[in-house]
KEPA-696084 format. One record per residue (C-alpha): residue number from 0; residue in three letters; x, y, z. Coordinates in Angstrom, 3 decimals. Layout:
<nodes>
- i  aa  c1  c2  c3
- NUM  ALA  X  Y  Z $
...
</nodes>
This chain:
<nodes>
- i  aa  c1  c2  c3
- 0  UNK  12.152  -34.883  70.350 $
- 1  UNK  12.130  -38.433  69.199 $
- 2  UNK  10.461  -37.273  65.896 $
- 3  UNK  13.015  -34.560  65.327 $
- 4  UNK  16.036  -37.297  66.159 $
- 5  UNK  14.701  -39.453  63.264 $
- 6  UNK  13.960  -36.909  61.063 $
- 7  UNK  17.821  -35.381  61.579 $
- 8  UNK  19.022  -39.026  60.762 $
- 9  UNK  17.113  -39.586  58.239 $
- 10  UNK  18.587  -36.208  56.466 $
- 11  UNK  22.134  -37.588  57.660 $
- 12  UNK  21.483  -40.630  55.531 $
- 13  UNK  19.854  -38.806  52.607 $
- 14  UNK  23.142  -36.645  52.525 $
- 15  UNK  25.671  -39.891  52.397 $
- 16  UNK  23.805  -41.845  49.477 $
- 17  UNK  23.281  -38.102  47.110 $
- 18  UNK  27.345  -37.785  48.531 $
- 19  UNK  27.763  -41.189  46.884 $
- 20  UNK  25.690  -40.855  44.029 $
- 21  UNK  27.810  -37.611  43.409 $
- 22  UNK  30.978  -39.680  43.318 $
- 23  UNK  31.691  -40.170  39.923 $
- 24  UNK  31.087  -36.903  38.919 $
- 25  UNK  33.480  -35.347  41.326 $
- 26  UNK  36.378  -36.142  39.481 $
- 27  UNK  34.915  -34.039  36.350 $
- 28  UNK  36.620  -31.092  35.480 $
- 29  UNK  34.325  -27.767  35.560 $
- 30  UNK  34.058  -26.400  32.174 $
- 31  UNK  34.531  -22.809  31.434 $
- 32  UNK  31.832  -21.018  30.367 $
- 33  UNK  29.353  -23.756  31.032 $
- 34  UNK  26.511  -22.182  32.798 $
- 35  UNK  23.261  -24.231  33.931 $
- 36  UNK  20.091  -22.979  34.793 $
- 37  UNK  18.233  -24.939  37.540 $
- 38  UNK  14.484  -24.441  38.882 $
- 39  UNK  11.707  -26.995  40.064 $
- 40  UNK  9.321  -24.049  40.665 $
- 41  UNK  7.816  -25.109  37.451 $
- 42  UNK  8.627  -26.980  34.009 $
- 43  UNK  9.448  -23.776  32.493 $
- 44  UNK  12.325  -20.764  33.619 $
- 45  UNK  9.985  -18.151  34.070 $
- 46  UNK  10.714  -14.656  36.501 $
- 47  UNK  14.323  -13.981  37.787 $
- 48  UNK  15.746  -16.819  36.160 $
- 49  UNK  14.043  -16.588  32.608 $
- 50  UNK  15.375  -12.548  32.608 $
- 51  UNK  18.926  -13.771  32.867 $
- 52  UNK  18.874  -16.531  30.507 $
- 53  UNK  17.648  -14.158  27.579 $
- 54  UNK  20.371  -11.737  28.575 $
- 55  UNK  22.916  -15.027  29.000 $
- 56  UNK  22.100  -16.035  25.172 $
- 57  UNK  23.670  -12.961  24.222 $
- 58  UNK  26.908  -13.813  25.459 $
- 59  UNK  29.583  -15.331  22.966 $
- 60  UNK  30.738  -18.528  23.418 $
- 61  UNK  28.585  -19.706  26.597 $
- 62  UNK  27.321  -23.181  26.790 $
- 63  UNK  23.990  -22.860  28.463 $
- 64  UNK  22.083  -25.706  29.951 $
- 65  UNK  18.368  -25.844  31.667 $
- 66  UNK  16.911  -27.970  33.870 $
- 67  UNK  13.726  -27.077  34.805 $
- 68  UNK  11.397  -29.837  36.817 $
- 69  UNK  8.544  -28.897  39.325 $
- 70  UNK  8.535  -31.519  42.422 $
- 71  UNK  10.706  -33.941  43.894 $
- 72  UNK  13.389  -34.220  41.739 $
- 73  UNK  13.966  -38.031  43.024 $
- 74  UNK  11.391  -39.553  41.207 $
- 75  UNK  13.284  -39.064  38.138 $
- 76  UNK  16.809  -40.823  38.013 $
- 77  UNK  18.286  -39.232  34.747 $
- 78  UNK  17.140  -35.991  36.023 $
- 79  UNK  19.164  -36.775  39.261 $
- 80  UNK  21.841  -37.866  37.110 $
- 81  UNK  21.869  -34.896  34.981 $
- 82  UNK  21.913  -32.210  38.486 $
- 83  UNK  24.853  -34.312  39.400 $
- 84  UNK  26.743  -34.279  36.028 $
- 85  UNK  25.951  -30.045  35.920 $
- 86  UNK  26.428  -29.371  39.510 $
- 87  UNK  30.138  -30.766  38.889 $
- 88  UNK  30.984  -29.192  35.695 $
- 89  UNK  29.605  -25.918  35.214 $
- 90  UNK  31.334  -22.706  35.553 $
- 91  UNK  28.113  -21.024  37.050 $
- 92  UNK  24.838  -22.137  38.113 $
- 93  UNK  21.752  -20.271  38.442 $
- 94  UNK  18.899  -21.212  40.882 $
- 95  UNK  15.706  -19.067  41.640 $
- 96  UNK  14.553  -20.640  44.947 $
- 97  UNK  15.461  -22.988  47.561 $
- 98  UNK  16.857  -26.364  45.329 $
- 99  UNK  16.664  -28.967  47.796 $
- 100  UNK  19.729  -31.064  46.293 $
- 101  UNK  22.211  -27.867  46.922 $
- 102  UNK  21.870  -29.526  50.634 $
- 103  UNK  22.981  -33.043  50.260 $
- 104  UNK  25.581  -32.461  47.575 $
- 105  UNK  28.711  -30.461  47.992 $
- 106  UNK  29.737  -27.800  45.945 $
- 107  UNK  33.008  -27.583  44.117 $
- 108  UNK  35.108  -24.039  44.737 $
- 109  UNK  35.236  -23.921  40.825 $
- 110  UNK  31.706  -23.522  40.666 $
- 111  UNK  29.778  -20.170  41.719 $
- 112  UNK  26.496  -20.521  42.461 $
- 113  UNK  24.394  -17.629  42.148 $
- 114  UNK  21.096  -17.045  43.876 $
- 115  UNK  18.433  -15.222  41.670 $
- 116  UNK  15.557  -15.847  44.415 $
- 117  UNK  11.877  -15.089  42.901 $
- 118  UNK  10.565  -12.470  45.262 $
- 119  UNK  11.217  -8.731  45.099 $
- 120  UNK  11.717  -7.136  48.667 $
- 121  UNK  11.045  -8.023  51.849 $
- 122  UNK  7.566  -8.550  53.196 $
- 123  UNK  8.029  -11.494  54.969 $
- 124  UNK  10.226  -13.941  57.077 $
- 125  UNK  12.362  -16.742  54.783 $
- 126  UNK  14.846  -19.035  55.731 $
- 127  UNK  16.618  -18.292  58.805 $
- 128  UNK  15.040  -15.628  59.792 $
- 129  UNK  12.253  -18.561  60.357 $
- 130  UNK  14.277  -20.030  63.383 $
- 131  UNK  12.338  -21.201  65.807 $
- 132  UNK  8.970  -21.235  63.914 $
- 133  UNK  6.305  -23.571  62.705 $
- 134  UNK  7.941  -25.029  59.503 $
- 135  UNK  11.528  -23.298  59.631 $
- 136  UNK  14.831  -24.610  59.352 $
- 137  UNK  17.458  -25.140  62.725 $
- 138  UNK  20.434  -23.118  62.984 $
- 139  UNK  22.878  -26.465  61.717 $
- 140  UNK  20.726  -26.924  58.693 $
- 141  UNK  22.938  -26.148  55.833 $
- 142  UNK  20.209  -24.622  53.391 $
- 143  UNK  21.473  -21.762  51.506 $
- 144  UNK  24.560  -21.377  53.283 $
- 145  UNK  26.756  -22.505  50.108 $
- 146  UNK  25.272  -19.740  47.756 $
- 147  UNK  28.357  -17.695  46.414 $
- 148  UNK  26.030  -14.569  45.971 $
- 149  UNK  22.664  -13.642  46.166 $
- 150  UNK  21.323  -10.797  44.764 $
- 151  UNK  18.343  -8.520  45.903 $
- 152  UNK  16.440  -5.146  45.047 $
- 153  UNK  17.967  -2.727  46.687 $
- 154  UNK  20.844  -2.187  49.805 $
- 155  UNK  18.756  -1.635  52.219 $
- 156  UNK  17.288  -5.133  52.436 $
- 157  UNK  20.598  -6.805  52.266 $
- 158  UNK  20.674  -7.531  55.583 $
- 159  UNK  17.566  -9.470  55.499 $
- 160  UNK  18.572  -11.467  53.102 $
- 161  UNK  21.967  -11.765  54.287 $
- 162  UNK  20.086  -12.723  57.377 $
- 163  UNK  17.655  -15.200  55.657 $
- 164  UNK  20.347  -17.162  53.913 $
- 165  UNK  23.007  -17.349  56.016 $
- 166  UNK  25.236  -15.353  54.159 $
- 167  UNK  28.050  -12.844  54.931 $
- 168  UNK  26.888  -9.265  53.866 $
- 169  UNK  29.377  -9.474  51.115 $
- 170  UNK  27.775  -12.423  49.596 $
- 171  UNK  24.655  -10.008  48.950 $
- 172  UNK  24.411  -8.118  45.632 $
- 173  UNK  21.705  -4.828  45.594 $
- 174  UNK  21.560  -5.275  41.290 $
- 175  UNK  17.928  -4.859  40.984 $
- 176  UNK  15.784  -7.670  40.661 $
- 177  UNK  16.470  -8.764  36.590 $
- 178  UNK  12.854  -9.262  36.159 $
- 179  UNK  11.523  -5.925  36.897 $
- 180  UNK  13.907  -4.017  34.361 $
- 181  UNK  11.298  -4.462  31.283 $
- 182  UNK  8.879  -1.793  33.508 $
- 183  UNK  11.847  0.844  32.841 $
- 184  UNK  10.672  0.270  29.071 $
- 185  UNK  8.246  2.916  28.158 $
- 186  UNK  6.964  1.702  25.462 $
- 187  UNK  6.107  -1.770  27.596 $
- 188  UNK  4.331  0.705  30.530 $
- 189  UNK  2.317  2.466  27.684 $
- 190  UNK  1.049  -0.751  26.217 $
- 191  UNK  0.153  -2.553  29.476 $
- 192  UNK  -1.806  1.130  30.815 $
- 193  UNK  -3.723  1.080  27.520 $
- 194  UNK  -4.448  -2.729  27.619 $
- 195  UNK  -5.248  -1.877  31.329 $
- 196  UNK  -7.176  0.568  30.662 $
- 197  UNK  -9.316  -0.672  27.828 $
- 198  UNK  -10.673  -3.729  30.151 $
- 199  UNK  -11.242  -1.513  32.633 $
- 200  UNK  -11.913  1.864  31.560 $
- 201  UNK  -14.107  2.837  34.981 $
- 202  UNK  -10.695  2.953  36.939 $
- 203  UNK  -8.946  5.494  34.397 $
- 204  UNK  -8.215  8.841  36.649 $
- 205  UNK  -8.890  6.711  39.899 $
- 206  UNK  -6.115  6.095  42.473 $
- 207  UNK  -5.576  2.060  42.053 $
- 208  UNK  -4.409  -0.053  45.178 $
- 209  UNK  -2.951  -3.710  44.728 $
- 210  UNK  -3.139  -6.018  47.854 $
- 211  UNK  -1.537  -9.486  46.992 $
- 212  UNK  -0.494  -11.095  49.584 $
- 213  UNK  1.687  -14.011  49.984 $
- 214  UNK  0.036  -17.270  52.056 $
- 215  UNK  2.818  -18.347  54.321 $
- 216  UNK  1.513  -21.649  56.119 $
- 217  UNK  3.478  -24.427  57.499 $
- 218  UNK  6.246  -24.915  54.901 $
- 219  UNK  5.745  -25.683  51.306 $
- 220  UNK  3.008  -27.998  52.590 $
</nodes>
């Protein structure tokens, strides 16, 4: 209990400095058709996020703006600086995960902020549907509650997700996940069967099972 009690202040204090960090920027007026792209999955958009940035540089006239950075995004200042300066001017901004600064820092009404997630489905518990477990959240933690709209595979995992993020069911778009729609290419299925195919010609005419799992231990640790 003690443990928890610090650990809730301590996220009480981180929330007042990244408020007052935020300060300056809060007076910026959101640009129209600015859109950012944020991920610290890796150093690189890649998935989700990647699919609807190609599709994003085909729009006319859109200022787009990445900023990818695996880790803790505190041990770089101008990086923090940047998030801030984005976060307060763009029209939209894209995220593919859980962004650990969408927590601390309020969000403007100007600005929607779309959640692209990473995973297609659901196989497993996330978010708040993690109450009560080792490494989950608690009901007042305000992680992804201030997505505008998350989007998933198909309607009849809404709900879950809906569930997982705290969202109302409205907020929860079945679009397809944006990464899969390159496997409705035939030409792209032909070429990966044939690579496929060519390494491993023993399996051609065999049924072929995939089992990849996803390791869910403690929390990211």
């Amino acid at each position: 209990f003690i443990h928890s009690s610090k650990k809730e202040k301590l996220k009480q204090l981180a929330g007042a400095c990244f408020s007052l960090l935020a300060l300056p920027y809060r007076h910026c007026k959101v640009q129209p058709k600015q859109v950012t792209f944020l991920s610290n999955r890796s150093d690189r958009l890649s998935g989700n996020i990647k699919s609807v940035f190609l599709e994003m540089t085909k729009v006319p006239g859109v200022e787009i703006t990445v900023l990818c950075h695996k880790g803790n995004l505190l041990h770089s200042l101008p990086v923090l600086r940047q998030f801030l300066r984005l976060y307060a001017t763009s029209q939209v901004v894209f995220v593919d995960d859980y962004y650990h600064l969408l927590s601390y820092v309020k969000k403007k009404p100007e600005v929607q902020l779309v959640q692209l997630w990473h995973a297609c489905g659901a196989f497993k518990t996330f978010g708040f549907t993690r109450l009560g477990k080792a490494g989950g959240p608690k009901q007042t933690d305000p992680n992804h509650r201030m997505y505008d709209v998350a989007i998933v595979s198909s309607a009849e995992i809404a709900k879950h997700y809906a569930e997982g993020f705290g969202l109302s069911d409205d907020k929860v778009l079945a679009t397809g996940i944006p990464r899969t729609d390159i496997f409705m290419d035939p030409q792209y299925a032909q070429t990966v069967q044939d690579g496929f195919y060519a390494k491993y010609p023993q399996l051609r005419d065999k049924r072929i099972i995939l089992f990849a799992p996803t390791f869910r231990g403690n929390g990211q640790m």
